[in-house]
KOLDOBA-843025 format. One record per residue (C-alpha): residue number from 1; residue in one letter; x, y, z. Coordinates in steps of 0.25 Angstrom, whole numbers, plus 5000, padded with zeros to 4 digits. Example, Ala and Ser with C-alpha at 12.3 -4.5 7.8 and 13.67 -1.06 7.14 Angstrom:
(1 'A' (5049 4982 5031));
(2 'S' (5055 4996 5029));
//
This chain:
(1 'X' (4998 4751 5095));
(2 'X' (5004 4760 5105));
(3 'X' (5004 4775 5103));
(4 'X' (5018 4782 5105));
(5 'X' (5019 4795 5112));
(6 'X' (5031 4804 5112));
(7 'X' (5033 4816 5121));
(8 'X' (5043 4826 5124));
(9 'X' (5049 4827 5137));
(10 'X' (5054 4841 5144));
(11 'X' (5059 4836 5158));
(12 'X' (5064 4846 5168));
(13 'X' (5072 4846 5182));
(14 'X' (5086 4842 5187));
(15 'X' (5088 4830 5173));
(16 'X' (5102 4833 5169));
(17 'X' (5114 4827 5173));
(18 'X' (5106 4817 5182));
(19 'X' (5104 4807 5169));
(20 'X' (5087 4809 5164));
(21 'X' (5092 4807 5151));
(22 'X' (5097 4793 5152));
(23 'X' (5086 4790 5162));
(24 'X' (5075 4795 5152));
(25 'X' (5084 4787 5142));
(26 'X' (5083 4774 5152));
(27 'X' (5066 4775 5155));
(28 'X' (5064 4778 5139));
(29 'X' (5073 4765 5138));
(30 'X' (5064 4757 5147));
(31 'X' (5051 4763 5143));
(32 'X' (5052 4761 5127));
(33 'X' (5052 4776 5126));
(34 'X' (5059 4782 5114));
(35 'X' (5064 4797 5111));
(36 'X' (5075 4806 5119));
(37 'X' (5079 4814 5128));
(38 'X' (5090 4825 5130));
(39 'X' (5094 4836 5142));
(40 'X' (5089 4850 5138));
(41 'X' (5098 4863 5141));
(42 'X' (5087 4868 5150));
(43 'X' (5091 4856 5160));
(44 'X' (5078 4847 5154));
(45 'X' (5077 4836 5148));
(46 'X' (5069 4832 5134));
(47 'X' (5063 4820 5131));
(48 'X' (5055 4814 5120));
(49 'X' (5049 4801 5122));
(50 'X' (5043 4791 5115));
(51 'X' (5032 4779 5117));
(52 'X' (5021 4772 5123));
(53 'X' (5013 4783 5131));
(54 'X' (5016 4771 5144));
(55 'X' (5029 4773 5141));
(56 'X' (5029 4790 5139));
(57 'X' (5023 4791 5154));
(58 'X' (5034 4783 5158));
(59 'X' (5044 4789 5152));
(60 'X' (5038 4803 5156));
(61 'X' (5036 4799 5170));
(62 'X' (5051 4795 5170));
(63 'X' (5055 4806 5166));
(64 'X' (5049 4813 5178));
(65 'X' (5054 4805 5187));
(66 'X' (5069 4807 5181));
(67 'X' (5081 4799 5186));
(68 'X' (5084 4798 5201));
(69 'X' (5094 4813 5199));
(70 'X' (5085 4821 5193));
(71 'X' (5072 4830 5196));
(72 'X' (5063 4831 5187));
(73 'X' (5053 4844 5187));
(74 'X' (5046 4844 5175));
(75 'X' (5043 4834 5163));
(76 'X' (5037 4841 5153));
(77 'X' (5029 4832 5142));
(78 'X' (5024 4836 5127));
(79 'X' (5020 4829 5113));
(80 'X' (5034 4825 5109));
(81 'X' (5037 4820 5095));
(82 'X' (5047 4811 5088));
(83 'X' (5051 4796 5083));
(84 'X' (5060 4789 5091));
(85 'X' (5067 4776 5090));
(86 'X' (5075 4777 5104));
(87 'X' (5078 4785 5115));
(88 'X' (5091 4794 5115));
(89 'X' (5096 4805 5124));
(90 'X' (5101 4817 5115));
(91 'X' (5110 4827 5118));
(92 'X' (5105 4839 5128));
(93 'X' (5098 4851 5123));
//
């Protein structure tokens, strides 16, 4: 059996308005990866994802990367907890 991870994602750098959110939504979609992830009011964005470690180090290496328009400084990475069924975006913090 394959052991699920899940871990909170604290991303920093241009995000907003340069569509992360529907990019992280697009790779958690082809990685299997369930969870969320909103824009925060600080101009970060928050993620918690959810699956295989192979696909968490994808999902995570994504999510540094970013799409094409943003820049990405930071991606912070912690223990993060939850039972997911799907991946959603939620509204902004």
């Amino acid at each position: 059996m394959t052991d699920i991870l899940t871990r909170q994602l604290r991303i920093r750098g241009h995000l907003q308005g340069v569509g992360y959110r529907n990019y992280m939504a697009y790779k958690a979609g082809v990685l299997g990866i369930r969870g969320w992830v909103r824009n925060r009011s600080d101009g970060s964005v928050e993620a918690v994802v959810q699956g295989t470690a192979e696909a968490i180090a994808e999902i995570i290496a994504s999510a540094k990367r970013g799409p094409r328009a943003a820049r990405v400084d930071a991606v912070e990475v912690d223990e993060g907890v939850g039972e997911f069924s799907s991946f959603s975006q939620r509204k902004s913090e």
